[in-house]
VMD Tcl script that builds the backbone (N, CA, C; Angstrom):
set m [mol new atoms 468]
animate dup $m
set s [atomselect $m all]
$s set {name element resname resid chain x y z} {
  {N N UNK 1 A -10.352 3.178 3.331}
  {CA C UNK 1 A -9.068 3.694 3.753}
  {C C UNK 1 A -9.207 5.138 4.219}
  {N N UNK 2 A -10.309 6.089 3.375}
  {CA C UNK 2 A -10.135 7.107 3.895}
  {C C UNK 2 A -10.896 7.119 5.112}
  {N N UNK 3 A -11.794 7.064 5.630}
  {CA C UNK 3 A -12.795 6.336 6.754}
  {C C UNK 3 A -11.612 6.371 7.682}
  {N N UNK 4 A -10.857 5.258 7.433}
  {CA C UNK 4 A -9.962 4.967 8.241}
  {C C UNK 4 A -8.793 6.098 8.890}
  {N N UNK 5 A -8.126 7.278 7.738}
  {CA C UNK 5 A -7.653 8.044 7.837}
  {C C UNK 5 A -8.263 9.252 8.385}
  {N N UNK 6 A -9.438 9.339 8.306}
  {CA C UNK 6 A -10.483 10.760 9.168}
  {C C UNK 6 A -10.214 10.218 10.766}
  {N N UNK 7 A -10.620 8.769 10.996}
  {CA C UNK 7 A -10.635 8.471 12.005}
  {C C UNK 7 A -9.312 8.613 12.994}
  {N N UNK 8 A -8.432 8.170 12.072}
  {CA C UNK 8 A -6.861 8.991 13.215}
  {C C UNK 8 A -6.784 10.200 12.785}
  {N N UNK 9 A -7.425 11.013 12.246}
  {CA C UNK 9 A -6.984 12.691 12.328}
  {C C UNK 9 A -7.859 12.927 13.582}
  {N N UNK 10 A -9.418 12.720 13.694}
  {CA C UNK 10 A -9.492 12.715 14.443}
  {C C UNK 10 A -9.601 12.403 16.154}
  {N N UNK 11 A -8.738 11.418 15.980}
  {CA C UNK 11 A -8.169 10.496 16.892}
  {C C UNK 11 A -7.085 11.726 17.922}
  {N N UNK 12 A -6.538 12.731 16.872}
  {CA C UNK 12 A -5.781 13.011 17.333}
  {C C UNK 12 A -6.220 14.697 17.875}
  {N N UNK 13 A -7.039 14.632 17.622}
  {CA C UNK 13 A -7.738 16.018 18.188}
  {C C UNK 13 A -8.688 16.368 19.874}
  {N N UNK 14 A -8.527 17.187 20.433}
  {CA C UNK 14 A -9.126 16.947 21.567}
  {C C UNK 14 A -10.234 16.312 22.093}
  {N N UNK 15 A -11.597 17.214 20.848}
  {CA C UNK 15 A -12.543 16.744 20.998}
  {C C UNK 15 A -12.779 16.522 19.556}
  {N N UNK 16 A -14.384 15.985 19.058}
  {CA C UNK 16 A -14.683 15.344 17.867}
  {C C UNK 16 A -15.530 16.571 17.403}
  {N N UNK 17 A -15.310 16.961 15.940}
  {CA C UNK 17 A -15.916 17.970 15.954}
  {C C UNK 17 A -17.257 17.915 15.808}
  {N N UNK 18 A -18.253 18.814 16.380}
  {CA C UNK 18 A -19.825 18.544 16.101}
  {C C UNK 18 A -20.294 17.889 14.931}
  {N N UNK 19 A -19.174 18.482 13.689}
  {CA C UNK 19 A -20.164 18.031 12.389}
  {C C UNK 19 A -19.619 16.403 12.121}
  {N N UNK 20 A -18.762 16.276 12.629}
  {CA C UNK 20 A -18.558 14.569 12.000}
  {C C UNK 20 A -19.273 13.893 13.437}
  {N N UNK 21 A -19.623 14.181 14.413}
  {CA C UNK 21 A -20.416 13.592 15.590}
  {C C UNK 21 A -21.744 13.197 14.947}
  {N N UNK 22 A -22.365 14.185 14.430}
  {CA C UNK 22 A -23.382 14.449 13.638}
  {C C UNK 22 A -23.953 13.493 12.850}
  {N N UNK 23 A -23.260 13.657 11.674}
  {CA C UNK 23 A -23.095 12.708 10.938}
  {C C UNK 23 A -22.804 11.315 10.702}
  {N N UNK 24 A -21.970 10.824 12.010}
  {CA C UNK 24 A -21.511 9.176 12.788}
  {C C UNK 24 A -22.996 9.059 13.063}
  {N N UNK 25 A -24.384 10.153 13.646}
  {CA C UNK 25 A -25.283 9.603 14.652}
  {C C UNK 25 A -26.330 9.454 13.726}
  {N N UNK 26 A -26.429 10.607 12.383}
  {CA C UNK 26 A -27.249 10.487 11.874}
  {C C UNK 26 A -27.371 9.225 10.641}
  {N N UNK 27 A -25.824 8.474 10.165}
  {CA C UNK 27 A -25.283 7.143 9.718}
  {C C UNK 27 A -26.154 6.131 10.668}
  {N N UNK 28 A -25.709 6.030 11.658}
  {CA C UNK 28 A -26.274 5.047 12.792}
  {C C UNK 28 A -27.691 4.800 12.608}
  {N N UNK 29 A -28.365 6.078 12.111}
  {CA C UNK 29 A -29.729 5.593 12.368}
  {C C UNK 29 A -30.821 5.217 11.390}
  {N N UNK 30 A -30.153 5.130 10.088}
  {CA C UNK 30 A -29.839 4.503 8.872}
  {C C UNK 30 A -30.097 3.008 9.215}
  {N N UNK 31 A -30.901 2.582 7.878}
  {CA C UNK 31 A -31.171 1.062 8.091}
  {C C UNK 31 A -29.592 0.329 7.925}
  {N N UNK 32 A -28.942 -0.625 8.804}
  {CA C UNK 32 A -27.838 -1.257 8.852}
  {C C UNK 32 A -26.860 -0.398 9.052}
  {N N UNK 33 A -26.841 0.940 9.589}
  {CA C UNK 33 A -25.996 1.758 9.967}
  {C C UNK 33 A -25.091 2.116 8.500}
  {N N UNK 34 A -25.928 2.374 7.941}
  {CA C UNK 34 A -24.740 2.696 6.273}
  {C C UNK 34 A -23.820 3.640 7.161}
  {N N UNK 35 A -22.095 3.479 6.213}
  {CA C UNK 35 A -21.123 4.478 6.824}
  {C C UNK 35 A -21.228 5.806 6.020}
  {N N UNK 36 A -20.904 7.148 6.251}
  {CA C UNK 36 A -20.550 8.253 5.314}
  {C C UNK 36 A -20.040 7.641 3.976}
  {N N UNK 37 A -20.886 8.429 2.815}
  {CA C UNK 37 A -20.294 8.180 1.952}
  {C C UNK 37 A -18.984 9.015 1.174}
  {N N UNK 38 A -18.226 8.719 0.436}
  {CA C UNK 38 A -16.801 9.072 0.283}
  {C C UNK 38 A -16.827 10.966 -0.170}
  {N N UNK 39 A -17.600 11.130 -0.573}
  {CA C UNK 39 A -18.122 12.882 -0.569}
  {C C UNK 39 A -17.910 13.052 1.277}
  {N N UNK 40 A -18.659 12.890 2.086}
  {CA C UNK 40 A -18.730 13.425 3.032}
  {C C UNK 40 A -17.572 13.123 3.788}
  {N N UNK 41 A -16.347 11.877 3.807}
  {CA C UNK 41 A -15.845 11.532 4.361}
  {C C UNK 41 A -14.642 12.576 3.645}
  {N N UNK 42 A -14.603 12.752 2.954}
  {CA C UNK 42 A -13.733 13.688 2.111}
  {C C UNK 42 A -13.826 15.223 2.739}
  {N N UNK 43 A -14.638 15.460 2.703}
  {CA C UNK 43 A -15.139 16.842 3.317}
  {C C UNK 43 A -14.881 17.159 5.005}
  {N N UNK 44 A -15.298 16.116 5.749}
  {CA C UNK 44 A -14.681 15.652 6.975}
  {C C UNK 44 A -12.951 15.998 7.360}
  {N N UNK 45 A -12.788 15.074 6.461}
  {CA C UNK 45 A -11.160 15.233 6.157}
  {C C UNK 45 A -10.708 16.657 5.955}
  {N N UNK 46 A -11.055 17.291 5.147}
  {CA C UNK 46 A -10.712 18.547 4.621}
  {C C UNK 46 A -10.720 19.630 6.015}
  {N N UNK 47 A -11.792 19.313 6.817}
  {CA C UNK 47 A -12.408 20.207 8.055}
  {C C UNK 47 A -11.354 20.150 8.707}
  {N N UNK 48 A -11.144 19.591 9.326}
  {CA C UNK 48 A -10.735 18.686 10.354}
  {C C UNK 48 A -8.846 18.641 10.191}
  {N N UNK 49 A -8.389 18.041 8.773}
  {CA C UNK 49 A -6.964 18.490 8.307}
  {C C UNK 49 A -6.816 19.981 8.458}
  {N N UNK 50 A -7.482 20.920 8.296}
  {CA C UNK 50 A -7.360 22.193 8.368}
  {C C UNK 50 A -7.012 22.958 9.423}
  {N N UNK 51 A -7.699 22.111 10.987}
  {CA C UNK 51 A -7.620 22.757 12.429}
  {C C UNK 51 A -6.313 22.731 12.625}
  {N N UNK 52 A -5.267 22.101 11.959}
  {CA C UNK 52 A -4.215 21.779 12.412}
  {C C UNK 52 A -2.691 20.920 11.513}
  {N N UNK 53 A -1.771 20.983 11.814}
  {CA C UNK 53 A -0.283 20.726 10.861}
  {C C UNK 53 A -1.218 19.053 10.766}
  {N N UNK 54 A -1.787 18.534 9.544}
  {CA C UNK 54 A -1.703 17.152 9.522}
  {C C UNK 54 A -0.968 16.174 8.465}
  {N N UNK 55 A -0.144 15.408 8.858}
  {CA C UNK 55 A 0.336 14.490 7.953}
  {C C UNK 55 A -0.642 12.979 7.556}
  {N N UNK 56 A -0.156 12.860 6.701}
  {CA C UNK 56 A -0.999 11.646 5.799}
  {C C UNK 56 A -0.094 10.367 5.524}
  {N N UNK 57 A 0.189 9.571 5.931}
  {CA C UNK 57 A 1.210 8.941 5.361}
  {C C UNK 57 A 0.607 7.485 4.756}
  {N N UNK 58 A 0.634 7.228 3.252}
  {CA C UNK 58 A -0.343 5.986 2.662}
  {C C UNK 58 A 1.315 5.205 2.196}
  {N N UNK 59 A 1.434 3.757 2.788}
  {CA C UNK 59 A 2.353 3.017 2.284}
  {C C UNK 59 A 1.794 1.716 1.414}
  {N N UNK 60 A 2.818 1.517 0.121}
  {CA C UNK 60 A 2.613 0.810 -0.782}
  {C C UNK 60 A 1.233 1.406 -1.634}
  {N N UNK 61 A 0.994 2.252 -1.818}
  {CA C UNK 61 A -0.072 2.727 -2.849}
  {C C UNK 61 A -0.274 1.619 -3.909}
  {N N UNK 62 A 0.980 1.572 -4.705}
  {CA C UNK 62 A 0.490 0.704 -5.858}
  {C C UNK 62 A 0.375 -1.314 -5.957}
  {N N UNK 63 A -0.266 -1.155 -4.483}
  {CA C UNK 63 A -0.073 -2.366 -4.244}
  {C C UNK 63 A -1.994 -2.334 -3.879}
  {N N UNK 64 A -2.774 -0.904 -4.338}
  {CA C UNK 64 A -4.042 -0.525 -4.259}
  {C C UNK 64 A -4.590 -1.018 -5.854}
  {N N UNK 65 A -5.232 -1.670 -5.830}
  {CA C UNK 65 A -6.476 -1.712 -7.168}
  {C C UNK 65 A -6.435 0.131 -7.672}
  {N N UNK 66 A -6.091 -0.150 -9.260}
  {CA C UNK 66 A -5.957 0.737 -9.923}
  {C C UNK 66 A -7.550 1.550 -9.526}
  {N N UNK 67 A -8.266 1.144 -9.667}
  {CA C UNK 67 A -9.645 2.200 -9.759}
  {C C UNK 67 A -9.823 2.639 -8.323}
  {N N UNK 68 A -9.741 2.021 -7.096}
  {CA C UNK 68 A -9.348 2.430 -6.125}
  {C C UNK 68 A -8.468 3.683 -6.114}
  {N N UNK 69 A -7.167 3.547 -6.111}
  {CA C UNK 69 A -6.051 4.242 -6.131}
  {C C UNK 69 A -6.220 5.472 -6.711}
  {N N UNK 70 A -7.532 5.548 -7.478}
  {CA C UNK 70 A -7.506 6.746 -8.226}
  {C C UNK 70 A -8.609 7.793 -7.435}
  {N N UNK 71 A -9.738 7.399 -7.073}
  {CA C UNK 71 A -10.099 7.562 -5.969}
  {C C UNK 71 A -9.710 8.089 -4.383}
  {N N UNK 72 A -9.012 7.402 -4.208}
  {CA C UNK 72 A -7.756 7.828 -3.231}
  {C C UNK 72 A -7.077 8.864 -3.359}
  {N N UNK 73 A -6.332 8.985 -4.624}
  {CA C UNK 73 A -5.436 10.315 -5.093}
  {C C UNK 73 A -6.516 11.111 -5.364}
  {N N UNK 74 A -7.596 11.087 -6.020}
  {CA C UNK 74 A -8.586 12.230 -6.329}
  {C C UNK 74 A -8.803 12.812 -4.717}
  {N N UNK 75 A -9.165 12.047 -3.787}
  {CA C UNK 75 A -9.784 12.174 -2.516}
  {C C UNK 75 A -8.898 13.250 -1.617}
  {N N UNK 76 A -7.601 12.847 -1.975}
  {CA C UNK 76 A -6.131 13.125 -1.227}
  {C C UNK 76 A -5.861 14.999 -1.865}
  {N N UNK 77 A -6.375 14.802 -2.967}
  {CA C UNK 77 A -5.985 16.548 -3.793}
  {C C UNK 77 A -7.116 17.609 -3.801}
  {N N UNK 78 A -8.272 16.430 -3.465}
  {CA C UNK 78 A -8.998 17.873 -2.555}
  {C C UNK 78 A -9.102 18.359 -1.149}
  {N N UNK 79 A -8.658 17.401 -0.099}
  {CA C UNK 79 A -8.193 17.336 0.856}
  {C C UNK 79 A -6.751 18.554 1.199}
  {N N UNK 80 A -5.736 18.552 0.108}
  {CA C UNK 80 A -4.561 19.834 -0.250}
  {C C UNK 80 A -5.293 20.767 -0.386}
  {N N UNK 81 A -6.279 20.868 -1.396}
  {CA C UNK 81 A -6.744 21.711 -1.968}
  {C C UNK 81 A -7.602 23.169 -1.014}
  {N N UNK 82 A -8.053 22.188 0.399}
  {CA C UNK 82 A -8.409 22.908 1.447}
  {C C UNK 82 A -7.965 23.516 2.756}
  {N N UNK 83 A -6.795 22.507 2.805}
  {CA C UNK 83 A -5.948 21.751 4.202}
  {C C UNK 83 A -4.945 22.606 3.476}
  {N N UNK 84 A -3.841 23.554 3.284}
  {CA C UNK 84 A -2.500 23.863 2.862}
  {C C UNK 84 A -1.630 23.384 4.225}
  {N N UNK 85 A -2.380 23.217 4.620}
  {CA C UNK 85 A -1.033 22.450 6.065}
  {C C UNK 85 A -1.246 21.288 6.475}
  {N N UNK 86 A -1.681 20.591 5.621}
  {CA C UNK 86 A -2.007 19.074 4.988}
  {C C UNK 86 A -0.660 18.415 4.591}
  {N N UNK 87 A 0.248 17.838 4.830}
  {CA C UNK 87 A 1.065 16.833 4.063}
  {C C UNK 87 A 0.406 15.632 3.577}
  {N N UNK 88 A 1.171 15.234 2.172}
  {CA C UNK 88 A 1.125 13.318 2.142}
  {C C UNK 88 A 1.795 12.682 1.818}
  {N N UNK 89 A 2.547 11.972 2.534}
  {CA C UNK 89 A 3.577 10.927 1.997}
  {C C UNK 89 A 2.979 9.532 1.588}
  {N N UNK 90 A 3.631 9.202 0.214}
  {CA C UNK 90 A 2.671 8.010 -0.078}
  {C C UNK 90 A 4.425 7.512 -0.904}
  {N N UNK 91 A 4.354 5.832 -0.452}
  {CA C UNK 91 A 5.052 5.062 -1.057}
  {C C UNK 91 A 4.806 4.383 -1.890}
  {N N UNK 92 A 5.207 3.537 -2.936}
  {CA C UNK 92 A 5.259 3.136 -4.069}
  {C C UNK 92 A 6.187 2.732 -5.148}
  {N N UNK 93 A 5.944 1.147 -5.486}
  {CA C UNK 93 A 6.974 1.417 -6.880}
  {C C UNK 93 A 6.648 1.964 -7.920}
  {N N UNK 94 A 8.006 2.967 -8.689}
  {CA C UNK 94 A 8.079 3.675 -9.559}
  {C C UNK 94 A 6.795 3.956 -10.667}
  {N N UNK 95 A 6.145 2.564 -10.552}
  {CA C UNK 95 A 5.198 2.816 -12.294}
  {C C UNK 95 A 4.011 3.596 -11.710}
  {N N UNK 96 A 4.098 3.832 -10.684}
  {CA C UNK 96 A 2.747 4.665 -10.075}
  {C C UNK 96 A 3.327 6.582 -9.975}
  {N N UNK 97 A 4.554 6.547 -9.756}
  {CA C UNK 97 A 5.114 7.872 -9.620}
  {C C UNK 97 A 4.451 8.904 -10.638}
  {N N UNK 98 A 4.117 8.561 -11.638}
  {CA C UNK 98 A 3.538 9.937 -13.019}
  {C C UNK 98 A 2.135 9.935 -12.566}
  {N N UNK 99 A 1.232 8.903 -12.017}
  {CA C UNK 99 A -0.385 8.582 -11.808}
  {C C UNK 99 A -0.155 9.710 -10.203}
  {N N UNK 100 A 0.191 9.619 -9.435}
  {CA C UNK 100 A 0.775 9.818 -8.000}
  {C C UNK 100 A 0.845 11.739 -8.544}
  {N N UNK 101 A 1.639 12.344 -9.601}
  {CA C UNK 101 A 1.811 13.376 -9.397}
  {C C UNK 101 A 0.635 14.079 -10.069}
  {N N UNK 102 A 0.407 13.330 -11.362}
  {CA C UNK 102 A -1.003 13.789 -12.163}
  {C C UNK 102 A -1.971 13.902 -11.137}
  {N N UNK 103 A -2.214 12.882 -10.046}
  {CA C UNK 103 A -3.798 13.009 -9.447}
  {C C UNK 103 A -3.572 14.301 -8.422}
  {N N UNK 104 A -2.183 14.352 -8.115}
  {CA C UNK 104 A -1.893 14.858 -7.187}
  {C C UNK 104 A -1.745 16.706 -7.403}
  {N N UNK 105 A -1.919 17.166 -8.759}
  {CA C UNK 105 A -1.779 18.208 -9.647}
  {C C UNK 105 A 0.216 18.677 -9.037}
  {N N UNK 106 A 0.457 17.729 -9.656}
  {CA C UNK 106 A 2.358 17.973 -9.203}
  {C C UNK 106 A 2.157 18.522 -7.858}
  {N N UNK 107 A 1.754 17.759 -6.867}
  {CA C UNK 107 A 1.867 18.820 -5.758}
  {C C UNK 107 A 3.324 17.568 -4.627}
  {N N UNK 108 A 4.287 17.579 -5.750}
  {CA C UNK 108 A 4.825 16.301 -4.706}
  {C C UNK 108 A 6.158 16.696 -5.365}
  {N N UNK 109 A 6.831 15.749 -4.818}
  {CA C UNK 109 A 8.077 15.589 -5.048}
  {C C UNK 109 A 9.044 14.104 -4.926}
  {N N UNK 110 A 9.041 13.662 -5.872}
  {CA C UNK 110 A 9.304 11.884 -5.791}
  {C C UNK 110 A 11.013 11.456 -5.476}
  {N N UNK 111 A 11.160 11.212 -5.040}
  {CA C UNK 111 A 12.648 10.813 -4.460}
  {C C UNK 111 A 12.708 8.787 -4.521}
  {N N UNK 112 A 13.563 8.602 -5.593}
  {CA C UNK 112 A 13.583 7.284 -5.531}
  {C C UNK 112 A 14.442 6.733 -4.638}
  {N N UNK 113 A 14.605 5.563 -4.021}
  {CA C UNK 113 A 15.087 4.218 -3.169}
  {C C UNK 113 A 15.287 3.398 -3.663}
  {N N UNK 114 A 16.478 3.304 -4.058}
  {CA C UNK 114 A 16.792 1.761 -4.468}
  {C C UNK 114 A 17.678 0.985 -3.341}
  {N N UNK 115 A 17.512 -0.418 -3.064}
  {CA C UNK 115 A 18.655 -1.057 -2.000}
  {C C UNK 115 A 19.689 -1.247 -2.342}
  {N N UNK 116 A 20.763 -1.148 -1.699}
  {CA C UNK 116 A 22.269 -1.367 -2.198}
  {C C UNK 116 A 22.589 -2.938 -1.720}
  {N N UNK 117 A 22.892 -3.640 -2.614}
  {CA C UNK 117 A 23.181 -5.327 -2.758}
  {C C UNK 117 A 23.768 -5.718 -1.257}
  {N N UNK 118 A 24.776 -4.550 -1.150}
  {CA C UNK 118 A 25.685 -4.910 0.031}
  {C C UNK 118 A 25.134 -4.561 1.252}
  {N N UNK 119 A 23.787 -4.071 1.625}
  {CA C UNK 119 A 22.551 -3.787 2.869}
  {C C UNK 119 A 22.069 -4.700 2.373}
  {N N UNK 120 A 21.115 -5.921 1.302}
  {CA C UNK 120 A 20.665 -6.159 1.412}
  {C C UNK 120 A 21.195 -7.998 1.945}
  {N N UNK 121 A 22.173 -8.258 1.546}
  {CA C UNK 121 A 23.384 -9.128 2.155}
  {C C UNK 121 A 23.736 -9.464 3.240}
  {N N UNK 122 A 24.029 -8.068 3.895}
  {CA C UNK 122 A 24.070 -7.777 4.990}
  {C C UNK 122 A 22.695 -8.252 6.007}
  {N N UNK 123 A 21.970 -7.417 5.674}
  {CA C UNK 123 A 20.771 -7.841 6.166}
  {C C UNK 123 A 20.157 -9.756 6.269}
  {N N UNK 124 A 20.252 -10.274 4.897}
  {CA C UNK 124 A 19.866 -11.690 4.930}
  {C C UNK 124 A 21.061 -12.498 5.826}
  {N N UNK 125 A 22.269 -12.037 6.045}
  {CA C UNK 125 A 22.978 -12.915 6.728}
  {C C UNK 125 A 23.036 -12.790 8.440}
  {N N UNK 126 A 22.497 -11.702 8.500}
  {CA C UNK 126 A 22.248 -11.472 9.837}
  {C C UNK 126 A 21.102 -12.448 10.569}
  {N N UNK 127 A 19.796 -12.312 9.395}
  {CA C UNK 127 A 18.678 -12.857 9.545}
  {C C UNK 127 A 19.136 -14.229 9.242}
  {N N UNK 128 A 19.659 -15.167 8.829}
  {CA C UNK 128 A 20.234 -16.739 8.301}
  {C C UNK 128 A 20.717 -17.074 10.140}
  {N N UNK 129 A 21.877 -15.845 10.544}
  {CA C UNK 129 A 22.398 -16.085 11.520}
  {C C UNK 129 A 21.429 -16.220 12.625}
  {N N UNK 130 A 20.868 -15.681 12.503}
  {CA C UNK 130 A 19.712 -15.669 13.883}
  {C C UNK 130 A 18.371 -17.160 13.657}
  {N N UNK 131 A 18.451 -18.006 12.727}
  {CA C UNK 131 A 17.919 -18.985 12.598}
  {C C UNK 131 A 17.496 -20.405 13.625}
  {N N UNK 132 A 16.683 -20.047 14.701}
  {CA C UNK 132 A 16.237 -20.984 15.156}
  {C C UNK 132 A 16.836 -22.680 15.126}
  {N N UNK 133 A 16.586 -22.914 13.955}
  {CA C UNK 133 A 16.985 -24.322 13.277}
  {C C UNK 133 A 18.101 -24.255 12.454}
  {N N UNK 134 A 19.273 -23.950 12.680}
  {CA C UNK 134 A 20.368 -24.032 12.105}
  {C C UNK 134 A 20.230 -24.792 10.955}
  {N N UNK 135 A 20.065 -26.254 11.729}
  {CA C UNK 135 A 20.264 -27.365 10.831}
  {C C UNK 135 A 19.679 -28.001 9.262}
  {N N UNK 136 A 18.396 -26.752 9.824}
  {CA C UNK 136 A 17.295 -27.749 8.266}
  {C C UNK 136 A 18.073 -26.665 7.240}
  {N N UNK 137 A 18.909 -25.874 7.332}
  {CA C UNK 137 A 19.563 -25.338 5.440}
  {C C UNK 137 A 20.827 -25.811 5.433}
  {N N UNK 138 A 21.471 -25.882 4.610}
  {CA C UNK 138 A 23.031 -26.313 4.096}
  {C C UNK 138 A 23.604 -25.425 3.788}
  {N N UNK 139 A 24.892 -25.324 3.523}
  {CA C UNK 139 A 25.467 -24.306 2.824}
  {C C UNK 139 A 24.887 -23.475 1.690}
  {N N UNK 140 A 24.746 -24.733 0.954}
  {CA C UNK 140 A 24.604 -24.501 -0.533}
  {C C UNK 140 A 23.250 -23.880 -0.847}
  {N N UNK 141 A 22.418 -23.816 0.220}
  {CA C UNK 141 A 21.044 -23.250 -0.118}
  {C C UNK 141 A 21.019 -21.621 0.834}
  {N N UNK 142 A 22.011 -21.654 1.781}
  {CA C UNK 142 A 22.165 -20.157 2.284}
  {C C UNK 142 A 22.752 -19.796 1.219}
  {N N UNK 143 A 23.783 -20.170 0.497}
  {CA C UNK 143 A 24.750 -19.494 -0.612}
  {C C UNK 143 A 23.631 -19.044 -2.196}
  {N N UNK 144 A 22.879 -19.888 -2.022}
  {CA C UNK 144 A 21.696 -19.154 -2.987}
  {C C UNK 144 A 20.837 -18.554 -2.692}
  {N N UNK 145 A 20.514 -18.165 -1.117}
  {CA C UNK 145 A 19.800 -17.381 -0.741}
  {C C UNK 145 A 19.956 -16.186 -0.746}
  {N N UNK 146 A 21.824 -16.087 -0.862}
  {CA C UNK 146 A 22.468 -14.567 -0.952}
  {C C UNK 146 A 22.343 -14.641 -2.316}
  {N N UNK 147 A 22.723 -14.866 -3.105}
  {CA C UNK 147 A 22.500 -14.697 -4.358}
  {C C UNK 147 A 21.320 -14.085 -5.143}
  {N N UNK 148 A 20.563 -14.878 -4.820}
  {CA C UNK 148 A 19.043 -14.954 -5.711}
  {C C UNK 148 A 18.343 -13.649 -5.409}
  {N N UNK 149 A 18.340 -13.412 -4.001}
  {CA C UNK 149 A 17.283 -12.328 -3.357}
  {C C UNK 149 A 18.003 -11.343 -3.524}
  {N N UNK 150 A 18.808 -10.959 -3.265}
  {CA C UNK 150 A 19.155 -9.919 -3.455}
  {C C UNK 150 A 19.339 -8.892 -5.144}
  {N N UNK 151 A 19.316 -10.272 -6.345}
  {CA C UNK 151 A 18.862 -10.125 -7.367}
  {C C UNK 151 A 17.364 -9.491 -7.615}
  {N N UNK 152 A 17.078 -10.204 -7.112}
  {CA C UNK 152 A 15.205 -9.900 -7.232}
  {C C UNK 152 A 14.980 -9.069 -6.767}
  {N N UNK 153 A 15.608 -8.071 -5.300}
  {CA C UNK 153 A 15.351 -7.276 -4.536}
  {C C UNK 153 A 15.690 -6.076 -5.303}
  {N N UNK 154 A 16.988 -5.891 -6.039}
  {CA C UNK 154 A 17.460 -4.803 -6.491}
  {C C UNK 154 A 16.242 -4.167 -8.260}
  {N N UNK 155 A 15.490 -5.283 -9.000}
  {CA C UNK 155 A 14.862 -5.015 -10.064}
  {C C UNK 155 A 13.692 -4.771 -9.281}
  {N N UNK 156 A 13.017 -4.289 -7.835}
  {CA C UNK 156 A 11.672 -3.531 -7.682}
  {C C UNK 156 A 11.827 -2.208 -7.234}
}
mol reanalyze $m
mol bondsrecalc $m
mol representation Tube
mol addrep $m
């Protein structure tokens, strides 16, 4: 993921900077092309977030393998730690919010989202209405479709 995230920072820069050029050529020539390992890709990041205002944006975090995720947040707070004009927005349900600020040394600010029954209602009947196949549901199974989901939707 972070690999992935160096690669649109620097995606978004004019040119590539010498030292991660470098390092892509001197990877390459490595038996099976091993990639940077997460030290250097980290460090990359840090360079590179620094030239410039960069945002980070990681959605569903806790939908990441715990030992992963920690990794990630470790990766992400030394990346701040160099970058002060570094943002990161990272989404998540709630049980990750205390792991999220700890890795993060409180460098955040958590704002919860919950859906309101009557958007989410709204929403499924719009989507029912726009149904291709009218015919294969009945009443009685749209009428539990409002029901049910929107139950389930409001406890994540």
């Amino acid at each position: 993921m972070l690999g992935a995230l160096l690669r649109q920072v620097v995606g978004g820069l004019e040119e590539v900077p010498g030292e991660i050029a470098q390092a892509y050529k001197n990877q390459k020539q490595v038996i099976d092309g091993r990639r940077p390992q997460l030290a250097d890709i980290v460090k990359m990041l840090q360079n590179t977030a620094s030239m410039k205002p960069t945002f980070i944006c990681i959605d569903a975090l806790d939908e990441c393998v715990a030992g992963y995720r920690v990794k990630i947040l470790d990766s992400l707070n030394q990346v701040l730690q160099r970058s002060p004009g570094t943002r990161v927005f990272v989404t998540g349900r709630p049980h990750i919010e205390a792991e999220v600020g700890r890795r993060l040394s409180g460098r955040g600010t958590a704002l919860r989202i919950t859906p309101r029954r009557h958007d989410i209602i709204n929403y499924l009947r719009s989507r029912l209405d726009e149904d291709t196949v009218p015919d294969a549901m009945d009443s009685s199974l749209k009428a539990d479709i409002l029901e049910k989901i929107p139950e389930d939707v409001s406890e994540m």
